[in-house]
Backbone as CSV, one residue per row, in Angstrom:
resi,resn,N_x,N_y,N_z,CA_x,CA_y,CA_z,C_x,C_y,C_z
1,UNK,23.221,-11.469,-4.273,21.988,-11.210,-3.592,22.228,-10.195,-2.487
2,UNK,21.515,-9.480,-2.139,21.376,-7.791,-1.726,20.950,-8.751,0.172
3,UNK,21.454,-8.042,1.260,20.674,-8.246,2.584,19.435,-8.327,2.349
4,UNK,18.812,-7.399,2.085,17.399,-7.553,2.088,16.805,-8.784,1.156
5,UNK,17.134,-9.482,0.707,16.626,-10.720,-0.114,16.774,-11.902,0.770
6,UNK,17.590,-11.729,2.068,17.865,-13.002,2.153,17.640,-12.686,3.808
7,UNK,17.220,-11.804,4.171,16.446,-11.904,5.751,15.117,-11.175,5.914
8,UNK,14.734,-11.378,7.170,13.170,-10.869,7.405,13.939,-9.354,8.409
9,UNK,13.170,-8.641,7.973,13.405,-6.916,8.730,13.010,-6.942,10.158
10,UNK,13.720,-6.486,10.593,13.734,-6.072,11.792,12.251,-5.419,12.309
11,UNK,11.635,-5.941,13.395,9.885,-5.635,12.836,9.896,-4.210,13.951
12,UNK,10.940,-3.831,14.309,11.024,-2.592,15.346,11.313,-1.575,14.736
13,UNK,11.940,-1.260,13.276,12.716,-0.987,12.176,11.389,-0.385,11.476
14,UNK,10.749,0.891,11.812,9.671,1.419,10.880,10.320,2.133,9.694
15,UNK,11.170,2.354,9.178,11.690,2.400,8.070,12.135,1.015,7.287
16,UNK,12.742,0.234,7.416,13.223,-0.325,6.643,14.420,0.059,5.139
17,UNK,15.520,-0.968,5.306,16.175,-0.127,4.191,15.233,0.177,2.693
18,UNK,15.747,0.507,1.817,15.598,1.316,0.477,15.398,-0.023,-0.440
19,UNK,15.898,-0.888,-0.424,15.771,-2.295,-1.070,14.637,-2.811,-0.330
20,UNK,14.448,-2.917,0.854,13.163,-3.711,1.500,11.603,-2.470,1.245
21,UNK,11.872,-1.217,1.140,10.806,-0.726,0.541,10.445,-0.535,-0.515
22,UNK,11.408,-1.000,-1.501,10.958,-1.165,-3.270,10.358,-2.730,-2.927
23,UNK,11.196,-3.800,-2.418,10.559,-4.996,-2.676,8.671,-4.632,-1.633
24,UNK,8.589,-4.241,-1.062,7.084,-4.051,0.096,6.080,-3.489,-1.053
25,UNK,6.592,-2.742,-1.417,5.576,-1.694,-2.543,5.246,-2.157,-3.397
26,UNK,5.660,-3.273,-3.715,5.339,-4.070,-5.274,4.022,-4.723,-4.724
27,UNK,4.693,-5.192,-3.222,3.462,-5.966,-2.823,2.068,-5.020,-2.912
28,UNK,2.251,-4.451,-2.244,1.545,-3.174,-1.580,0.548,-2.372,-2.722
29,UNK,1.269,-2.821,-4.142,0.561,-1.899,-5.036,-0.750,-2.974,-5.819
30,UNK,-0.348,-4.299,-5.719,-0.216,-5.437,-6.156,-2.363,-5.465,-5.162
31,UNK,-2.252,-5.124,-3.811,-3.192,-5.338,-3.383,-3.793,-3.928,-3.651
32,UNK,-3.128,-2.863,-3.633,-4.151,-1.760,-4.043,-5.137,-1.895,-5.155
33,UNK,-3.957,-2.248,-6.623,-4.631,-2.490,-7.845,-6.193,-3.523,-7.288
34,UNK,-6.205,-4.529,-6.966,-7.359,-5.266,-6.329,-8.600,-4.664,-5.657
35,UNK,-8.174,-3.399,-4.901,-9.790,-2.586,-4.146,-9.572,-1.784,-5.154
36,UNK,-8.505,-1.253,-5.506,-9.479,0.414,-6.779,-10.217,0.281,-7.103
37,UNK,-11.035,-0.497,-7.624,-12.670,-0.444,-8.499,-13.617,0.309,-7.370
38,UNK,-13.085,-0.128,-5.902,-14.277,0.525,-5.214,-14.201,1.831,-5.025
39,UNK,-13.045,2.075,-4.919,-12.862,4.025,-5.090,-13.307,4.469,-6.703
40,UNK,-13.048,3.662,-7.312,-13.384,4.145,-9.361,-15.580,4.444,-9.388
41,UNK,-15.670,3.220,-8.399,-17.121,3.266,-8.430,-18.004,4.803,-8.296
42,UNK,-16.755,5.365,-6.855,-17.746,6.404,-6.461,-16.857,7.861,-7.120
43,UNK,-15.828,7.651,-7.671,-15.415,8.699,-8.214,-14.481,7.883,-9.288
44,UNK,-15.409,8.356,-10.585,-15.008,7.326,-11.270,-13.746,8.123,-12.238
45,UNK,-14.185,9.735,-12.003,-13.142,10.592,-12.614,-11.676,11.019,-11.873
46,UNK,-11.854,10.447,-10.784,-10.425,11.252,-9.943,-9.170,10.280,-10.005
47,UNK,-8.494,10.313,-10.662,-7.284,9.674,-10.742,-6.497,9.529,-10.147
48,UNK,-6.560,10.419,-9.043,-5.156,10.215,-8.576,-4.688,8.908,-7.478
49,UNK,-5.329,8.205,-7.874,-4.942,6.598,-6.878,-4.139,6.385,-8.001
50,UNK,-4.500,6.163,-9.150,-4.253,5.462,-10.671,-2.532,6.246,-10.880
51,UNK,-2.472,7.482,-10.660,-1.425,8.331,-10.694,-0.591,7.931,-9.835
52,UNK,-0.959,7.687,-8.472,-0.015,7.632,-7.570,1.410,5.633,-7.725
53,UNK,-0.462,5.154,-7.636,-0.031,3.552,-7.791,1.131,3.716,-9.049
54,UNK,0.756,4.337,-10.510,1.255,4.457,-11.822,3.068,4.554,-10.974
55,UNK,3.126,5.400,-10.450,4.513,6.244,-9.772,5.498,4.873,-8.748
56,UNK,4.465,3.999,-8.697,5.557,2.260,-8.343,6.964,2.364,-8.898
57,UNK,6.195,1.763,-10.104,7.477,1.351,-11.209,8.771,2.027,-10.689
58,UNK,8.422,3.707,-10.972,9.069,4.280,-11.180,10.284,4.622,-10.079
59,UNK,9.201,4.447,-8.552,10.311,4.408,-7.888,10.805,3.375,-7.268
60,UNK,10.757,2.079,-7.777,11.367,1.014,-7.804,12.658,0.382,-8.563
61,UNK,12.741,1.216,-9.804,13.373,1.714,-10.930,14.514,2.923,-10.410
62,UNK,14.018,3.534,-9.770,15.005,4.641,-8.973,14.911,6.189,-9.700
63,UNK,13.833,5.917,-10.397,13.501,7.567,-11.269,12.862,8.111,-10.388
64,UNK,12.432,7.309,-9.703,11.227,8.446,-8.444,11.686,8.277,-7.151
65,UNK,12.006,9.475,-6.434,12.694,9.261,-4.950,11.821,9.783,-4.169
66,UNK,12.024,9.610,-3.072,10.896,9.417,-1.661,9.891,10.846,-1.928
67,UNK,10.953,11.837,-1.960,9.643,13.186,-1.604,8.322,13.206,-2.726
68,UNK,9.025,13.108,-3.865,7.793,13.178,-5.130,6.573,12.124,-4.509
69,UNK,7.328,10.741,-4.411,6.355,9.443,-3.590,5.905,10.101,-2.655
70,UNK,6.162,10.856,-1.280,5.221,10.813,-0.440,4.480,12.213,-1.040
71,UNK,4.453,13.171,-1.639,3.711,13.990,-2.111,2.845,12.711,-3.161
72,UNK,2.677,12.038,-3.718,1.980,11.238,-3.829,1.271,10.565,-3.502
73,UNK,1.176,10.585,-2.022,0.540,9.217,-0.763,-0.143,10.542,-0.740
74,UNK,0.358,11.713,-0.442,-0.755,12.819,0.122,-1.415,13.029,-0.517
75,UNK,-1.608,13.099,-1.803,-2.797,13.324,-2.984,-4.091,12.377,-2.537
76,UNK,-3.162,11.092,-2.304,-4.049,9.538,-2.047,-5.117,10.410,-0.647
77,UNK,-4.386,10.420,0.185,-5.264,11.272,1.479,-6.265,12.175,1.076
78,UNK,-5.861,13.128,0.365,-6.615,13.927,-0.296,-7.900,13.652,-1.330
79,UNK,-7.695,12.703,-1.614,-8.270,12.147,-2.320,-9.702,11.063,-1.391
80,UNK,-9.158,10.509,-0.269,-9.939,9.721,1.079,-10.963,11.337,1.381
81,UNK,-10.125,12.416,1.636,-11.245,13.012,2.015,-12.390,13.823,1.331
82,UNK,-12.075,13.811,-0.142,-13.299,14.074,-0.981,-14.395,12.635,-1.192
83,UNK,-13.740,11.815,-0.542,-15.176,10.672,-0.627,-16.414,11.138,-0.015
84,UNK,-17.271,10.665,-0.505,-18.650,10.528,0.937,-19.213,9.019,1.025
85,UNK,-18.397,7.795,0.346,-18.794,6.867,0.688,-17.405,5.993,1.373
86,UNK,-17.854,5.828,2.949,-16.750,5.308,3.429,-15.515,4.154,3.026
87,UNK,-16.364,3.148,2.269,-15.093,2.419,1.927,-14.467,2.556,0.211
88,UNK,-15.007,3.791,0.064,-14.050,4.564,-1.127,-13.255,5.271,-0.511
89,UNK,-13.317,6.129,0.189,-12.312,7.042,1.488,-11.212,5.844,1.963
90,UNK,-11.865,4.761,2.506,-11.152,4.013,2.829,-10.036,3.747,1.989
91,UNK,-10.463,2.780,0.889,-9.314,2.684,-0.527,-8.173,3.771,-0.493
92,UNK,-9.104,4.978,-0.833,-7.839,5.628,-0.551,-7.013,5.957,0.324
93,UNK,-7.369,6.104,1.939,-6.061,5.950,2.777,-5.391,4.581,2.642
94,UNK,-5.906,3.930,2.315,-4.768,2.304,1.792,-4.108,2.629,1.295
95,UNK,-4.232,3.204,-0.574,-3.596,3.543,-1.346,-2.737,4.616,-0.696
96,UNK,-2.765,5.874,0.036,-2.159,6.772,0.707,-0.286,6.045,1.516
97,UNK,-1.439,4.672,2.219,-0.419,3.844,2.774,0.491,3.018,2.154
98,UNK,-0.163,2.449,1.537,0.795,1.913,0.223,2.005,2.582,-0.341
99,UNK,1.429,4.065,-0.790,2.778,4.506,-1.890,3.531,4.969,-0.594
100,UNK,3.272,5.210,0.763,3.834,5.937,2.012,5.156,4.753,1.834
101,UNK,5.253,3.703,1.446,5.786,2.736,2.132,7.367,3.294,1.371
102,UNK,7.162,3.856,0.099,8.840,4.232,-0.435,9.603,5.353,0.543
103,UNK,8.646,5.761,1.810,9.295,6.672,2.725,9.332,5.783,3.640
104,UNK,8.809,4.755,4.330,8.311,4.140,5.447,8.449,2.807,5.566
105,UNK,8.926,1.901,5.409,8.170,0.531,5.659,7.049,0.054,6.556
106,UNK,7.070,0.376,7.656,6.166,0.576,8.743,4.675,0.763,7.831
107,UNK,4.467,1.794,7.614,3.306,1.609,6.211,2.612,0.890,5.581
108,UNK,3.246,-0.568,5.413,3.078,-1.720,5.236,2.094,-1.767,6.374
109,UNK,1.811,-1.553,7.332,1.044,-2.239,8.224,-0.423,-1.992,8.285
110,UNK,-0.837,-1.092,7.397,-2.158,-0.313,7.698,-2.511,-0.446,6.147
111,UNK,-2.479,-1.617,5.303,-2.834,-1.791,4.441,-3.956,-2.667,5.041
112,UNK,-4.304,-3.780,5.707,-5.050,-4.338,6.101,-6.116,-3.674,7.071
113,UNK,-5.630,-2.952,7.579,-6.652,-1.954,8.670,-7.851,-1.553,7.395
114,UNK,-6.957,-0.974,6.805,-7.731,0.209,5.855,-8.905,-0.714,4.822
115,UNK,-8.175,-2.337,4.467,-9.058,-2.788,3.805,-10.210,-3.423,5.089
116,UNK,-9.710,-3.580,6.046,-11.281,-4.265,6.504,-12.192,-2.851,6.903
117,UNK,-11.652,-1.736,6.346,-12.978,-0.334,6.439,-13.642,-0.368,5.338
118,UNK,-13.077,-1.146,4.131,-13.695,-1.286,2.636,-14.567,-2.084,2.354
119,UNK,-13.757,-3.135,2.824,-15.179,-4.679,2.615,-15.362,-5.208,3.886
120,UNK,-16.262,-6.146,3.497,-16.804,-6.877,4.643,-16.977,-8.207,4.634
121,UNK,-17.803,-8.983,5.403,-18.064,-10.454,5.024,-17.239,-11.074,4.186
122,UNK,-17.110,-11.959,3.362,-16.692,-12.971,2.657,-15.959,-12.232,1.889
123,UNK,-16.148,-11.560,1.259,-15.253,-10.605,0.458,-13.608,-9.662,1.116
124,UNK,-14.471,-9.321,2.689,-13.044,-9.026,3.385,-12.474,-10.156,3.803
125,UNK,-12.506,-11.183,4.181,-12.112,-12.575,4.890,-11.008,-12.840,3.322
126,UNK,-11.518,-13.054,1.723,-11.128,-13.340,0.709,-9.568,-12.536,0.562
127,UNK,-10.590,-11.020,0.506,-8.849,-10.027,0.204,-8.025,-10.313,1.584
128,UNK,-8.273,-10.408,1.973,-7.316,-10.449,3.800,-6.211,-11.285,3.189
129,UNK,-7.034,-12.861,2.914,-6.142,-14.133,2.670,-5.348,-14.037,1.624
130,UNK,-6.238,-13.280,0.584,-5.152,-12.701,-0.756,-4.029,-12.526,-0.208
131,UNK,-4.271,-10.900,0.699,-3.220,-9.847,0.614,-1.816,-10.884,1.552
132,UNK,-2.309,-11.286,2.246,-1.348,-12.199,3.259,-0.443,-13.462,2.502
133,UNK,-1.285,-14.108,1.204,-0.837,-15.200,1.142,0.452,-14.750,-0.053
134,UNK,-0.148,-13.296,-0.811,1.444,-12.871,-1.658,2.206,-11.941,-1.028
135,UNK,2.187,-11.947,0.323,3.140,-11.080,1.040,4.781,-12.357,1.103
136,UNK,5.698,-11.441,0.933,7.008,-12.196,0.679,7.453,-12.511,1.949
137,UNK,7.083,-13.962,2.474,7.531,-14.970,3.419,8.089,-13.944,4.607
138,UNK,9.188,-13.399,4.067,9.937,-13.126,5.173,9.411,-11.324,5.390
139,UNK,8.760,-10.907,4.944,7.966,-9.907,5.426,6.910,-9.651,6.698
140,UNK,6.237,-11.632,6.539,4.688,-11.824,7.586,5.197,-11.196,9.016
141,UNK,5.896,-11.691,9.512,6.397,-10.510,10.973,6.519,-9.666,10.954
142,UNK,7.035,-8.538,10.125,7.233,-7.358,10.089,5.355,-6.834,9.930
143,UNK,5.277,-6.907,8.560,3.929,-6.666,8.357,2.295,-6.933,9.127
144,UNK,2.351,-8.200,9.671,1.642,-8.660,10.641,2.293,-9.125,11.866
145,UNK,2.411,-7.548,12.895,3.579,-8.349,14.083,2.227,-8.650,15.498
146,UNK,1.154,-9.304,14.801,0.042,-9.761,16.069,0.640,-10.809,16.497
């Protein structure tokens, strides 16, 4: 078993090692897949969330290394600012943040920001508890250091 399996990260540590940002991103993609429909709604042709998220695997796997990934998060951005409906924009700076995380761990943290710009009421209260309750134990400090 690898360090990173068997402690919680250092929550001062906005990188995180290379093992703790493949294990974050799984999470991370895990809650993206969950809001995409609301970015698919208002642009139902632009792929590149679908592209970017697709690019996980890969660099979890070790075929895809950081620069291709964060030229990937930037598409995601790029992608936030051709919205005109805010919590499709939103989705995508999540998604932006999400794939950021194979450069970043820190990244991890603005997955929740970004979803309470998406939903609201009962529906944001729902994904919140989602996204929190499959975050890996020893992540909740790092990721939520309130």
């Amino acid at each position: 078993m690898t360090k990173s399996s068997l402690s919680a990260p250092d929550v001062e540590d906005l990188t995180l090692s290379e093992g703790d940002r493949r294990e974050l991103i799984e999470w991370a993609e895990r809650c993206l897949r969950r809001l995409l429909p609301i970015f698919a709604r208002h642009r139902p042709t632009d792929d590149r969330l679908e592209r970017a998220l697709n690019a996980i695997s890969e660099f979890r796997s070790g075929d895809l290394a950081v620069g291709p990934m964060r030229k990937r998060a930037f598409s995601c951005h790029d992608a936030a600012r051709d919205c005109e409906d805010p919590a499709a924009s939103a989705v995508a700076r999540a998604c932006g943040q999400a794939i950021a995380i194979a450069h970043m761990g820190g990244h991890a943290r603005n997955i929740a920001r970004y979803t309470r710009k998406a939903l609201s009421g009962e529906a944001l209260t729902h994904e919140l508890d989602w996204q929190r309750s499959r975050l890996p134990a020893r992540f909740e400090a790092y990721v939520y250091p309130e």
